[in-house]
N, C-alpha and C positions, 0 to 999 in steps of 0.2 A: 461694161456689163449692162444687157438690158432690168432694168426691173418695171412691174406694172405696181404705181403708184396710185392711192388714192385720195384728190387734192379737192379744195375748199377756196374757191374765189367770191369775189363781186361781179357779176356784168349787168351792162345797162346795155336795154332793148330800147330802141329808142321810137318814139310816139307811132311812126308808119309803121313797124312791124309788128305791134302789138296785136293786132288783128289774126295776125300769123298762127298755126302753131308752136306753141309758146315753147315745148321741146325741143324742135327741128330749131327753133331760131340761136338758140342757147348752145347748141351744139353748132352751129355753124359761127356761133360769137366765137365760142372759146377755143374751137379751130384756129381762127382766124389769129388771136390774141395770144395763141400757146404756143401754137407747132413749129418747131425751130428756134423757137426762143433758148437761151440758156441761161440756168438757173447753179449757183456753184452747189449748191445742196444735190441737185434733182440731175445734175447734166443736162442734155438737150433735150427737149421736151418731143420724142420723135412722133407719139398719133395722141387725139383724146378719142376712149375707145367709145366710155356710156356715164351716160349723164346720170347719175342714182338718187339723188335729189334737190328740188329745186323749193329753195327756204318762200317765205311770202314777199310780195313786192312789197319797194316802200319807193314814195317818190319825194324828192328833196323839193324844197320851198325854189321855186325861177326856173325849173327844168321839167319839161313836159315826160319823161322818160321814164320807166320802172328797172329799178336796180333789183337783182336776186341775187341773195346766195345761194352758190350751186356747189355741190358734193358731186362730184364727178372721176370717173376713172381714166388713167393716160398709162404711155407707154412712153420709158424715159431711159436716155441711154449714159451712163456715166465712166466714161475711162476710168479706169485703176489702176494703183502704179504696179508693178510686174506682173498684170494681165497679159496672156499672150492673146493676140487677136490676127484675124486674117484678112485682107481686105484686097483691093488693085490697084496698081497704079495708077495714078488722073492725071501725072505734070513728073518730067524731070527736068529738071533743073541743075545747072553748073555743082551748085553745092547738096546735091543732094534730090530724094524722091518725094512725091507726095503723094500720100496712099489713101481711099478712100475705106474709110472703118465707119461703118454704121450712116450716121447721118453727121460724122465730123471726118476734115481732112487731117491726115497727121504726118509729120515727116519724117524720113530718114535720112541721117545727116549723110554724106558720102562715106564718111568715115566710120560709118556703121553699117554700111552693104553689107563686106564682105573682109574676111581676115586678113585680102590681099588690098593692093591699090586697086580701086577703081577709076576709069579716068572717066570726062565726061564728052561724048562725042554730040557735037551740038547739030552737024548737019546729019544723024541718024536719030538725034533728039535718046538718047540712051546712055546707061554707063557700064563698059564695059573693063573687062580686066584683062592685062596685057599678059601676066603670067598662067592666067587656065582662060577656056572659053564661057566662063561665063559673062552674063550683058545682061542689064533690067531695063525694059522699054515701058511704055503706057500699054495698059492691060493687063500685064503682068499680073498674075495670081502671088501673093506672097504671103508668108504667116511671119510674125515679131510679137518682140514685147513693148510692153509700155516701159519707158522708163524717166519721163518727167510729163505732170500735167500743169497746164496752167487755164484756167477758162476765165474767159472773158464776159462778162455777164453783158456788159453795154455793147460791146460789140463783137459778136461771136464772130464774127472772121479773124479778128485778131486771137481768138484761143491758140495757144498753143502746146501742141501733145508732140514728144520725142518719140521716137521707137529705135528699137536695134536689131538687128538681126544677124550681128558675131554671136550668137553660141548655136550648142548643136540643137537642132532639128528645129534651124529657124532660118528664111531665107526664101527666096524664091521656092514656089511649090516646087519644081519640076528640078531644084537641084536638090530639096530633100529627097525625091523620087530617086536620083539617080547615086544620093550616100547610101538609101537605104538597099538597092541592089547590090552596089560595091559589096555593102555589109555582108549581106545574105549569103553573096560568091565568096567572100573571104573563109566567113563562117563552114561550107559547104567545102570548099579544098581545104581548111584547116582536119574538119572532121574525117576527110579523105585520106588525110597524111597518117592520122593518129591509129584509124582500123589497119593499115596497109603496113604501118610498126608495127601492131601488135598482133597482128598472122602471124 
């Protein structure tokens, strides 16, 4: 879930850009210092939007540099556990997909494609299922749920977020597309049956 946060650091401008614009420079520190970062509180820290206020400098005793507290506002994104989210493929792999949600990868295990066996065809790079024609390649549009998070603060590569996409109306977009016409046609000769008994 995205939310806009509003967060309260230290940064030190150090002695050559003090000349600078002391806003522009602030916003380019905390840039630098935030964005991608992950925090297990905040999630991943994805834009800092506006810097709202910047406290007075102080400068420490052997360090030529001004330290500010700065009030500032970001945009931070935090998995939740049975969030449904939608995002694409970036990587399959033997054991499974790696879906791009937001500004974090998350995977699905093989065993949570789909309700049938998926296998995994390594020289089409996709996993396809031998009993209906479905197949998830890279690009793939797909919608799922969350259903374990773990983030790693010191090294966000290593976060890891499950997802599933065994129930209904989760799963590659374009096979939801294709339950929800099944539906509709079922629905549609059902309603057909029931006026043509009751003439």
């Amino acid at each position: 879930m995205y939310r806009k946060v509003r967060l309260v650091d230290i940064i030190r401008i150090p002695p050559q850009r003090l000349e600078e614009d002391l806003e522009q420079v602030i916003a380019e520190t905390l840039r630098e210092k935030l964005e991608g970062r992950i925090d297990k509180t905040l999630g991943s820290i994805v834009a800092v939007t506006d810097v709202v206020e910047i406290g007075e400098g102080h400068i420490l005793v052997g360090d030529g540099a001004v330290y500010y507290e700065v009030t500032f506002d970001a945009i931070a994104y935090k998995p939740e556990l049975q969030e449904i989210v939608e995002g694409s493929i970036v990587e399959i792999v033997n054991f499974g997909a790696f879906v791009a949600v937001g500004p974090i990868d998350c995977l699905i295990h093989v065993s949570q494609v789909a309700d049938e066996f998926m296998a995994y065809d390594e020289k089409n790079s996709r996993l396809s299922s031998k009993e209906t024609s479905k197949s998830l390649s890279e690009g793939d549009s797909v919608r799922a749920r969350i259903v374990a998070v773990s983030l790693n603060e010191r090294d966000p590569r290593e976060s890891k977020i499950g997802l599933t996409m065994r129930q209904v109306a989760l799963g590659k977009l374009e096979w939801i597309e294709e339950d929800q016409k099944k539906k509709e046609k079922g629905e549609k000769s059902g309603k057909g049956g029931k006026e043509a008994a009751q003439a």
